[in-house]
C-alpha positions as CSV (number, residue, x, y, z in Angstrom):
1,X,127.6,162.9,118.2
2,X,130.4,165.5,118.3
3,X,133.7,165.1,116.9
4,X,135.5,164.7,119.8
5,X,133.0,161.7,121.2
6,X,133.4,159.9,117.6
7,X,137.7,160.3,118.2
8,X,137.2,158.4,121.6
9,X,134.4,156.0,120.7
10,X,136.9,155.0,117.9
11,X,140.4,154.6,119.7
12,X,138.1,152.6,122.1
13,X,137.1,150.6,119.4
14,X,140.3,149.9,118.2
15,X,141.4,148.5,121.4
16,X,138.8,146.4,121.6
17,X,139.2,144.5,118.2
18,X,141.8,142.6,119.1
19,X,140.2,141.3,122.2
20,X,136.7,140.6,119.7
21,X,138.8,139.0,117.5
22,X,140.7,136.3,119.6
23,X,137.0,135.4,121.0
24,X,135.5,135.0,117.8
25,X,138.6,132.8,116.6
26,X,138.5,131.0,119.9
27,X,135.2,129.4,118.8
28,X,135.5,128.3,115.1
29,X,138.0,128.9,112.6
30,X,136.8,131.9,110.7
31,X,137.9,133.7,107.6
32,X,138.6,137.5,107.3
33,X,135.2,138.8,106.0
34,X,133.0,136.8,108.0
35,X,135.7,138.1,111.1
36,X,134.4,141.6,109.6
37,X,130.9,140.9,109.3
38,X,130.8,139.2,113.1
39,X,132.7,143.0,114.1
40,X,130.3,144.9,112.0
41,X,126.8,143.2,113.2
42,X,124.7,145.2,115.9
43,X,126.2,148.8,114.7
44,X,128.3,149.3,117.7
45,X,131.8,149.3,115.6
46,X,132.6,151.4,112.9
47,X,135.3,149.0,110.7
48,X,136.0,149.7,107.0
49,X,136.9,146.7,105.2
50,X,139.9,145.5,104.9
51,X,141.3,146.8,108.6
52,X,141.0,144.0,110.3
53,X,144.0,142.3,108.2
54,X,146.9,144.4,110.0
55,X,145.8,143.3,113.2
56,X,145.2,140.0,112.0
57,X,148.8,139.7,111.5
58,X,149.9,141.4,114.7
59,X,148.4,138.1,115.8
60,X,149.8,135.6,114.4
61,X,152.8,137.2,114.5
62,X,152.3,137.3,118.3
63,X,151.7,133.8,118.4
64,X,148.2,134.1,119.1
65,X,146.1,132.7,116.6
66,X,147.1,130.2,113.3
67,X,145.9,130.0,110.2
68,X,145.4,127.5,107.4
69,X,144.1,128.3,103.8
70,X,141.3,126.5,102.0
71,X,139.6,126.6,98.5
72,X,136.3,128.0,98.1
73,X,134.3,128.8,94.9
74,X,137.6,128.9,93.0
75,X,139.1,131.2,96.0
76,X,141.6,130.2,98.4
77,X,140.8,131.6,102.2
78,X,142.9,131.9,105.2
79,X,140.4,130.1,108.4
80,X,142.0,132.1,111.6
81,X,142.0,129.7,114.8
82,X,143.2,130.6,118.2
83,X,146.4,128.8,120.0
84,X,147.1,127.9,123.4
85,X,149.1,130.9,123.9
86,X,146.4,132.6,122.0
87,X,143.8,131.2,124.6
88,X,145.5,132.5,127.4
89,X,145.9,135.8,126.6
90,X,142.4,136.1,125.5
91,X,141.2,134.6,129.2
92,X,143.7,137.0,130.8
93,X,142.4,140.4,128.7
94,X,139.0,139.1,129.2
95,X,139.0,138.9,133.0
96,X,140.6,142.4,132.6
97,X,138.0,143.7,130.8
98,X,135.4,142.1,133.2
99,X,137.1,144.0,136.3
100,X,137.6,147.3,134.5
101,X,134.1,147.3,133.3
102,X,133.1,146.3,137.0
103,X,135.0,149.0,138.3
104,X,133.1,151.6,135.9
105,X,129.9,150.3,136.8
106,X,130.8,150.5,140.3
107,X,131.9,154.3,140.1
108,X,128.2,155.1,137.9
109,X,126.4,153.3,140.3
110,X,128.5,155.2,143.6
111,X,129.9,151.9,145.0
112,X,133.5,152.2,145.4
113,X,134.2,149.7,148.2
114,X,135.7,147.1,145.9
């Protein structure tokens, strides 16, 4: 892959965490490393360690997911868990995403009379 390809396949990415993050958090409380791990499984995101933290905060600063902290093996660990608001906003990107993606698919496949 070219330079250029890797640049947008990453911004992409990086738009797309915060949506992968409020779904994963919208089904269990998860800590930050298995959050990671969940990001990092099937190849398709490129996500150094550690990165997910900032957004992490840009959530819950937003409101949009909790936290509470919890000892393990000697270890505290902060379990992320969505909020109302957070639920909404997720279902709102989501079906944005959905259309968006439709729209592309319709445009590949030459059907534009959505």
């Amino acid at each position: 892959m070219n330079s250029k390809n890797l640049d947008w396949n990453n911004q992409l990415s990086k738009g797309m965490f915060e949506l992968a993050i409020l779904l994963l958090v919208s089904k269990k409380p998860m800590y930050g490393y298995e959050i990671t791990k969940e990001l990092q499984q099937g190849g398709v995101v490129n996500l150094a360690s550690g990165s997910i933290y900032p957004i992490l905060r840009r959530l819950t600063n937003n409101g949009w997911i909790k936290f509470y902290q919890e000892e393990h093996e000697g270890r505290s660990r902060k379990y992320y868990h969505s909020t109302k608001e957070g639920d909404q906003v997720l279902k709102e990107r989501y079906d944005y995403f959905q259309r968006l993606n439709g729209f592309l698919v319709s445009l590949k496949e030459g059907d534009t009379d959505e």
